[in-house]
C-alpha positions in Angstrom: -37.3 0.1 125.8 -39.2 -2.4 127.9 -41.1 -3.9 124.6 -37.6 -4.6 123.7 -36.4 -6.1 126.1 -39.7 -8.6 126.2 -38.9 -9.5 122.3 -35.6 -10.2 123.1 -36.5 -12.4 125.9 -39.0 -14.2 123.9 -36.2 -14.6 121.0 -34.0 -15.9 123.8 -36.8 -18.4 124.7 -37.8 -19.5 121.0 -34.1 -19.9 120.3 -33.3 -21.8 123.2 -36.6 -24.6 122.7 -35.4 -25.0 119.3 -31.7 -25.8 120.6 -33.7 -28.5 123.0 -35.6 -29.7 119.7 -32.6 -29.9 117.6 -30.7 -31.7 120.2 -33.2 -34.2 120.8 -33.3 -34.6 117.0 -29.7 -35.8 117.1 -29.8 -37.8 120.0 -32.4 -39.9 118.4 -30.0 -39.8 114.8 -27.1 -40.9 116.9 -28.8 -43.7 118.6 -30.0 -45.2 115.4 -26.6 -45.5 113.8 -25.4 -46.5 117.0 -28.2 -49.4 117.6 -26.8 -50.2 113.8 -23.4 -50.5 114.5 -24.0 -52.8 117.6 -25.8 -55.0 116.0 -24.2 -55.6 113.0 -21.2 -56.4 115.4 -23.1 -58.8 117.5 -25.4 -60.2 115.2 -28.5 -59.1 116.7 -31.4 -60.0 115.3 -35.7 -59.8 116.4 -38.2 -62.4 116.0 -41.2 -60.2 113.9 -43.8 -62.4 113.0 -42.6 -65.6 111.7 -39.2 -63.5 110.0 -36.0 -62.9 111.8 -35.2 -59.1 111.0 -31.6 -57.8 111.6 -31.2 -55.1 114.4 -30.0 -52.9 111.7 -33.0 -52.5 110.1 -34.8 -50.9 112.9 -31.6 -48.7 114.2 -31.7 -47.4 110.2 -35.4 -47.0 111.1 -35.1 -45.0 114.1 -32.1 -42.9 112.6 -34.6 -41.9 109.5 -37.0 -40.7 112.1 -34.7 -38.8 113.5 -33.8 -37.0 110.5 -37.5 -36.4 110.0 -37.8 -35.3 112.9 -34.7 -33.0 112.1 -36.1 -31.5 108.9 -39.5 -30.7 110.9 -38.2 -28.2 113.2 -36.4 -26.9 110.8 -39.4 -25.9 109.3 -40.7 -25.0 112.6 -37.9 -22.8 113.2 -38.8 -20.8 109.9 -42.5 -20.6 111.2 -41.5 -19.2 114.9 -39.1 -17.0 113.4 -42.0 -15.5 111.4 -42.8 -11.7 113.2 -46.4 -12.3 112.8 -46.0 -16.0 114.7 -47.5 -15.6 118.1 -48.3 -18.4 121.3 -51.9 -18.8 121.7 -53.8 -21.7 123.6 -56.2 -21.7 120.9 -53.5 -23.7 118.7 -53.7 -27.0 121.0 -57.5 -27.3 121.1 -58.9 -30.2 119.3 -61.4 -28.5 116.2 -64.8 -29.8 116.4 -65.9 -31.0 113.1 -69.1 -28.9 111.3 -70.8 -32.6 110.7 -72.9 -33.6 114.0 -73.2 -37.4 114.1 -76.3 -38.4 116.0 
């Protein structure tokens, strides 16, 4: 009973960071196509270089991040879902390479 009640706990956890993820996901979508929209109804427009790019450009941009970033926890949410998936510490350490440069 007790194991149980730790999966389900973890399952709550997992379930609720990728809510957070996909939020965030469509926060970022919506601000694109909003930043769009604005300035395609004010004309706004950034000096880049010696070219004058329309605003739209970079809200399309960020809103095609955002969908990247939309389709990436979606595979992340098929990899946590996974019952041999499992936190460890280990995962954020940098790997040190097997050639030694002197």
């Amino acid at each position: 009973m007790e194991k149980q009640k730790v999966v389900t706990a973890q399952e709550k956890q997992k379930q609720v960071i990728i809510s957070i993820l996909y939020g965030t996901t469509m926060i970022i979508i919506f601000l694109g196509i909003y930043f769009s929209v604005y300035s395609l109804v004010y004309r706004i427009s950034f000096q880049v270089l010696n070219a004058q790019i329309p605003g739209v450009i970079f809200g399309m941009l960020v809103s095609y991040l955002g969908s990247r970033y939309f389709f990436s926890v979606n595979r992340l949410k098929t990899e946590i879902n996974k019952n041999t998936s499992k936190f460890s510490w280990s995962n954020f350490k940098k790997e040190k390479s097997s050639k030694h440069h002197h």
